[in-house]
ROBA-599965 format. One line per 3 residues: number of its first residue (from 1); their letters; for each residue x, y, z of N, C-alpha, C. Coordinates in nm, 3 decimals. Last residue first. Layout:
BEGIN
NUM> A> X:Y:Z:X:Y:Z:X:Y:Z; ... $
//
This chain:
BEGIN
161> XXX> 7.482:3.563:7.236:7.608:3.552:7.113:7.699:3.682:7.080; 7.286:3.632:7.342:7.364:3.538:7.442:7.486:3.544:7.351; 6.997:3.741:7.166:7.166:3.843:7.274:7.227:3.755:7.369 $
158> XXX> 6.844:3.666:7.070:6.804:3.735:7.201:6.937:3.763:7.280; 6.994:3.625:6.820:6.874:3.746:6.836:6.816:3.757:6.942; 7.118:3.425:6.888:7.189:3.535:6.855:7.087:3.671:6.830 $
155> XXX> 6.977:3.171:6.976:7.073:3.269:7.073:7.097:3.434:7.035; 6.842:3.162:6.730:6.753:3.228:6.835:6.816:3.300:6.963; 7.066:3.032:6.626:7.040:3.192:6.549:6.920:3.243:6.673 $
152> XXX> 7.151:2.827:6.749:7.245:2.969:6.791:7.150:3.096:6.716; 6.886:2.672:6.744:6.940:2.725:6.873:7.013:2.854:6.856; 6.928:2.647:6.435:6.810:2.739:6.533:6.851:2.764:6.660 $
149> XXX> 7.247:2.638:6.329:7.135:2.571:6.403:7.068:2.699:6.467; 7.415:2.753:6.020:7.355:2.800:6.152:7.228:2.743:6.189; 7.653:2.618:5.886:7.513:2.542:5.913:7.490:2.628:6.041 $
146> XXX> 7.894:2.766:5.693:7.906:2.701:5.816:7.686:2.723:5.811; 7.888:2.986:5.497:8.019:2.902:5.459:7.947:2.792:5.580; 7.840:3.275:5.487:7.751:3.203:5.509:7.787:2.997:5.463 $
143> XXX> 7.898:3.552:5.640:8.006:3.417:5.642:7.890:3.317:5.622; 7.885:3.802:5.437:7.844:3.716:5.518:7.875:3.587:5.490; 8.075:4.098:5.441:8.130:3.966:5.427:7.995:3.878:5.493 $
140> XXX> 8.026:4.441:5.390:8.019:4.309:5.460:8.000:4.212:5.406; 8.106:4.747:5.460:8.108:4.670:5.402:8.112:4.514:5.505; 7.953:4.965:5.650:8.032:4.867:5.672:8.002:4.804:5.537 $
137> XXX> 7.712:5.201:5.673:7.798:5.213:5.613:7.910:5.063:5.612; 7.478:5.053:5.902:7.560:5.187:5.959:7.695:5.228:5.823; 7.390:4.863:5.744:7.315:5.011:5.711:7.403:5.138:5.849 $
134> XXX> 7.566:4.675:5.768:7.535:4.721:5.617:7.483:4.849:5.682; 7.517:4.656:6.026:7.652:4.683:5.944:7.658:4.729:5.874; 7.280:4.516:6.037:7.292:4.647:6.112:7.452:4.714:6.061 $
131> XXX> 7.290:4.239:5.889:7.236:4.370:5.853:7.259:4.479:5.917; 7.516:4.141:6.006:7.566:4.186:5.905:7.431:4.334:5.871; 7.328:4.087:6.248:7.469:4.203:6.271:7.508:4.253:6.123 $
128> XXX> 7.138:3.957:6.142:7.082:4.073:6.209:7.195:4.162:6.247; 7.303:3.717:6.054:7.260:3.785:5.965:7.188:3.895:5.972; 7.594:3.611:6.160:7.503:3.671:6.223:7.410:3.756:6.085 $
125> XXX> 7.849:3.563:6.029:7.773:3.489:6.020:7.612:3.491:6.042; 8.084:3.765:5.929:7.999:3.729:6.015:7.906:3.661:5.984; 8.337:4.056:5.888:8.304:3.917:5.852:8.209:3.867:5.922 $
122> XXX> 8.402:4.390:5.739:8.370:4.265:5.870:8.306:4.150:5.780; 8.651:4.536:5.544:8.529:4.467:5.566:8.512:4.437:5.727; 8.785:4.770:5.644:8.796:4.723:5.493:8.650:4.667:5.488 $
119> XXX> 8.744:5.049:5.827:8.768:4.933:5.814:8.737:4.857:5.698; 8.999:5.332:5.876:8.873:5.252:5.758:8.905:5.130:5.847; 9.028:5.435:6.263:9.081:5.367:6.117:8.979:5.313:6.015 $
116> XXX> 8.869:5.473:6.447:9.051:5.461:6.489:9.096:5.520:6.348; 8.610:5.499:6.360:8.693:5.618:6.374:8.801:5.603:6.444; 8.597:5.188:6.346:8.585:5.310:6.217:8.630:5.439:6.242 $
113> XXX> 8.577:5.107:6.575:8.718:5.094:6.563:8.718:5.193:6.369; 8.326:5.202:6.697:8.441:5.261:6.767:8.589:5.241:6.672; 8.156:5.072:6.515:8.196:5.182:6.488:8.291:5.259:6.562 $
110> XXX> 8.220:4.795:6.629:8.243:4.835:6.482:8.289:4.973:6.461; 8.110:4.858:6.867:8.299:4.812:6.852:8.332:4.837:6.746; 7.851:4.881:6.843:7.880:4.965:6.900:8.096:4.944:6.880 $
107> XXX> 7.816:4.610:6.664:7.803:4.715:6.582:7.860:4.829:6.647; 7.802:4.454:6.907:7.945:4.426:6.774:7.871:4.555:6.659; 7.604:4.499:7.066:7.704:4.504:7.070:7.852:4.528:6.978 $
104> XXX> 7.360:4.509:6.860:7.401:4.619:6.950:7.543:4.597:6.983; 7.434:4.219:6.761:7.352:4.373:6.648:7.392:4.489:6.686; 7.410:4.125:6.965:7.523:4.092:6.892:7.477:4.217:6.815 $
101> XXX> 7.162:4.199:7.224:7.224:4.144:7.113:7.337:4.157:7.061; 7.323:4.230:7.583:7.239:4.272:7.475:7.266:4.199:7.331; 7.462:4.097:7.828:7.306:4.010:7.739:7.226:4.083:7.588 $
98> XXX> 7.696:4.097:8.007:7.674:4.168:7.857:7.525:4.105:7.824; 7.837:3.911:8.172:7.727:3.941:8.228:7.619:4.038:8.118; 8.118:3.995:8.028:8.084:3.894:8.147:7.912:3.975:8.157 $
95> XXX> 8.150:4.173:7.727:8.166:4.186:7.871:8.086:4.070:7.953; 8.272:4.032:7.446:8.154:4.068:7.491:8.224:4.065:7.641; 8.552:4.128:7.333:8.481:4.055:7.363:8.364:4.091:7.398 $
92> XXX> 8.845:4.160:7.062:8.713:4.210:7.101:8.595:4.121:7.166; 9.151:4.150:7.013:9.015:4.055:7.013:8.897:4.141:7.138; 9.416:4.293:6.757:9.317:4.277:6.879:9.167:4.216:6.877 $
89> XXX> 9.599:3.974:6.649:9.477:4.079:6.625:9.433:4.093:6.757; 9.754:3.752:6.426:9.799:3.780:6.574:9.695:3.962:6.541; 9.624:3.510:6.220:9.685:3.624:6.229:9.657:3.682:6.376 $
86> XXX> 9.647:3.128:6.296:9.552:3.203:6.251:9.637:3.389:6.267; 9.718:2.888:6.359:9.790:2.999:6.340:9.758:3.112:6.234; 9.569:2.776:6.566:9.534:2.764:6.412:9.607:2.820:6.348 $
83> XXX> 9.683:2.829:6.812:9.693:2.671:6.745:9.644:2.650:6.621; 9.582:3.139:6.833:9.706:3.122:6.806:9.764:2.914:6.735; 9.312:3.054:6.871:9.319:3.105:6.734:9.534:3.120:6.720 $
80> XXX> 9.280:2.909:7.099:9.281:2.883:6.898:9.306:2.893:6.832; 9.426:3.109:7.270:9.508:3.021:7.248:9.431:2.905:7.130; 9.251:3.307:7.244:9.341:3.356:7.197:9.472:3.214:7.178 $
77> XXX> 9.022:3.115:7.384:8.989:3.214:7.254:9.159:3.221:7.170; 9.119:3.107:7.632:9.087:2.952:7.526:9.070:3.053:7.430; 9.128:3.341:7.669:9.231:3.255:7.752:9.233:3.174:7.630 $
74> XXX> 8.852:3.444:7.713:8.943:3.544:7.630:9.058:3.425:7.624; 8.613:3.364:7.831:8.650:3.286:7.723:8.796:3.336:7.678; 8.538:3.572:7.936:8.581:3.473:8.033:8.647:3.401:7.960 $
71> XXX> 8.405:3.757:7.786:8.503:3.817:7.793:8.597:3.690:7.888; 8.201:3.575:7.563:8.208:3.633:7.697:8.371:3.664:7.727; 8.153:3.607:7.240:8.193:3.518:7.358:8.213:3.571:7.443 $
68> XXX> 8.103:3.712:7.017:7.992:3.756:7.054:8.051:3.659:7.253; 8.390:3.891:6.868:8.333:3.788:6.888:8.163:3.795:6.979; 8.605:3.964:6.629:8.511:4.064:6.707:8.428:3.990:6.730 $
65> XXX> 8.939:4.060:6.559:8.867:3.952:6.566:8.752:4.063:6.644; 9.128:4.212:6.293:9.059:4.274:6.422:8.967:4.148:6.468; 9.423:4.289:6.091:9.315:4.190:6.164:9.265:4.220:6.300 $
62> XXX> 9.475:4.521:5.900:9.530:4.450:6.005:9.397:4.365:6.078; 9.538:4.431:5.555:9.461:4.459:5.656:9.533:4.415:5.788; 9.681:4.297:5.341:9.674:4.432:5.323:9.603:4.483:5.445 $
59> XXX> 9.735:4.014:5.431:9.842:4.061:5.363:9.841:4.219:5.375; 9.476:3.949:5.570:9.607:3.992:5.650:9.712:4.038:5.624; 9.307:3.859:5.375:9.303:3.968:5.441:9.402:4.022:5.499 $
56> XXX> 9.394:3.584:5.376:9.398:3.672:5.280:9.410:3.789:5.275; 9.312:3.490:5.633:9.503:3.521:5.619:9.506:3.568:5.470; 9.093:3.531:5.662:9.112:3.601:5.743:9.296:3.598:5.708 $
53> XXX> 8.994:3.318:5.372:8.952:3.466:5.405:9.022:3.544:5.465; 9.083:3.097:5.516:9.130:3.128:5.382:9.093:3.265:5.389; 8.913:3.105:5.724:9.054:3.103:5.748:9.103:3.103:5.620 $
50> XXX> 8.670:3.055:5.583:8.662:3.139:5.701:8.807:3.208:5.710; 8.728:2.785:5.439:8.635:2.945:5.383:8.701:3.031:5.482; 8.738:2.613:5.696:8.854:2.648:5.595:8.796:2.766:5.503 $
47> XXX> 8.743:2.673:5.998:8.609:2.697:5.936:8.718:2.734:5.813; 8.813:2.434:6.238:8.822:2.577:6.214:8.761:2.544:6.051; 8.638:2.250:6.503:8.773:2.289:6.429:8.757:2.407:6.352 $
44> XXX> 8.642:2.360:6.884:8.591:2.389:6.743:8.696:2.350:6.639; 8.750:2.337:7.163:8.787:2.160:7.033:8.715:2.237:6.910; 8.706:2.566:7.235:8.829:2.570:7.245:8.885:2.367:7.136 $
41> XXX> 8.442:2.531:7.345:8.466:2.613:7.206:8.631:2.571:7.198; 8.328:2.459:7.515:8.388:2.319:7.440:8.438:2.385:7.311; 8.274:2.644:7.703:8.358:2.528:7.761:8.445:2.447:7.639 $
38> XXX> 8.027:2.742:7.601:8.147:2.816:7.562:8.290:2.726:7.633; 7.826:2.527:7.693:7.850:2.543:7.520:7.988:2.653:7.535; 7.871:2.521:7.968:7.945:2.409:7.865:7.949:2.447:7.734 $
35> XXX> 7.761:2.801:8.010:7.874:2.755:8.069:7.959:2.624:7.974; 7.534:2.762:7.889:7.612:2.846:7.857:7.688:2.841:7.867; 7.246:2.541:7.835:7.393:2.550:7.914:7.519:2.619:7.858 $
32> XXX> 6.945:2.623:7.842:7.097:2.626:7.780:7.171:2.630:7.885; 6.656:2.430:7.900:6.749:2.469:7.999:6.867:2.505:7.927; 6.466:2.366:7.715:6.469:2.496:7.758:6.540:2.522:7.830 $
29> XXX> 6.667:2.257:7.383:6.564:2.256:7.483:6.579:2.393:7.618; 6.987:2.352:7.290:6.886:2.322:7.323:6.782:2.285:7.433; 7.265:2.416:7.375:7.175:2.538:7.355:7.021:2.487:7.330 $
26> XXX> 7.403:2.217:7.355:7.410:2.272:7.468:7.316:2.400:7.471; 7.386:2.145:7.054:7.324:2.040:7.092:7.335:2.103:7.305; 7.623:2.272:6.973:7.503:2.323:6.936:7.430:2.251:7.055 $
23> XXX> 7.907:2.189:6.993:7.815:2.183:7.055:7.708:2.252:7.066; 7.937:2.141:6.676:7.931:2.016:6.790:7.920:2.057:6.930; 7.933:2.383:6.541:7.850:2.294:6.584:7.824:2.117:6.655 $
20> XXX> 8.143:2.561:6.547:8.061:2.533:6.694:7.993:2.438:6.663; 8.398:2.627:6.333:8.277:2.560:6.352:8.217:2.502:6.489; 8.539:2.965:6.338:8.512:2.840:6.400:8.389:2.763:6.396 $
17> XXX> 8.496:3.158:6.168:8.636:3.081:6.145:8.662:2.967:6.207; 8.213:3.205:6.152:8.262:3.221:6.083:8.466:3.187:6.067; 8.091:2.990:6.373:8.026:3.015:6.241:8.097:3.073:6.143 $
14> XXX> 8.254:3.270:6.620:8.185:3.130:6.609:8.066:3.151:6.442; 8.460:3.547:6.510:8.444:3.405:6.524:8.376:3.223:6.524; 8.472:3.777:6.278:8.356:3.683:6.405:8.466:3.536:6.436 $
11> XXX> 8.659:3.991:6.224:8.613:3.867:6.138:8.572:3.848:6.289; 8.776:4.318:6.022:8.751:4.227:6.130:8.657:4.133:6.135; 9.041:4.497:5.911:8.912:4.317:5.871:8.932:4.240:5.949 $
8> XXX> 9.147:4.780:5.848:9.082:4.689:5.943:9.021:4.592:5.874; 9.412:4.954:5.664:9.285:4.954:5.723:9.273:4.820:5.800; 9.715:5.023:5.828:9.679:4.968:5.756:9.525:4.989:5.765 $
5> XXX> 9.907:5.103:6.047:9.808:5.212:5.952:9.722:5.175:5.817; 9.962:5.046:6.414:9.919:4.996:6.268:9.850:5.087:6.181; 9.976:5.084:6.652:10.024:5.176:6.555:10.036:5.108:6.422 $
2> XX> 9.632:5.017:6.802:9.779:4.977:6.752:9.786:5.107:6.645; 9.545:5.087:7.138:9.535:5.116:6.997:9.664:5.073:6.928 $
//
């Protein structure tokens, strides 16, 4: 827990500060390749809306990243977002082997980090997380700035995201 007393804005990652879609094209047809689509996250460039947003935020908020990426990713994750020089935040992952939706997951972190501390907003691209946000109380940001391909939004409602 940080001794930070600021409130919270916490922001998604893929779609909303990183553009994935170059490798979208690993989530198609019926074989996904999970392994390469989170492989190539680390060339995403970054999502200027997104990153105008998250160092706006940073003046009065402490930054909370809250991703749908496998906890394997944590390595390449933290070294983007440090080459974007993007704000220094605890990063929230999905657990290795995790399959439930993004809705369930990143809403269950949401509300763990609401009773650390307010959180100001969340940010997200996910339009079944922003909704479950909205109606647990969250103000919300939808990152609708970045081209969500059918692949990730079908990823993201059967819980790979």
């Amino acid at each position: 827990m940080s001794d930070d007393t600021r409130p919270l804005a916490v922001f998604d990652l893929d779609g909303t500060l990183a553009d994935s879609g170059h490798r979208q094209h690993f989530l198609e047809g019926r074989r996904r390749d999970w392994e390469r689509f989170f492989s190539a996250a680390p060339h995403d460039p970054p999502l200027e809306e997104g990153v105008r947003l998250v160092m706006a935020s940073a003046t009065e908020c402490e930054v909370v990243y809250l991703t749908g990426r496998p906890e394997r990713c944590r390595r390449d994750t933290l070294d983007w977002l440090e080459r974007r020089g993007l704000p220094k935040g605890r990063l929230h992952m999905r657990r290795d082997g995790d399959r439930r939706p993004a809705r369930r997951t990143k809403l269950e972190v949401l509300e763990r980090l609401g009773r650390e501390r307010a959180v100001r907003l969340f940010v997200d691209d996910d339009e079944l997380v922003c909704d479950a946000a909205e109606e647990a109380g969250f103000a919300v940001v939808r990152a609708r700035w970045a081209l969500t391909p059918q692949p990730m939004k079908d990823a993201q409602q059967r819980g790979r995201t």
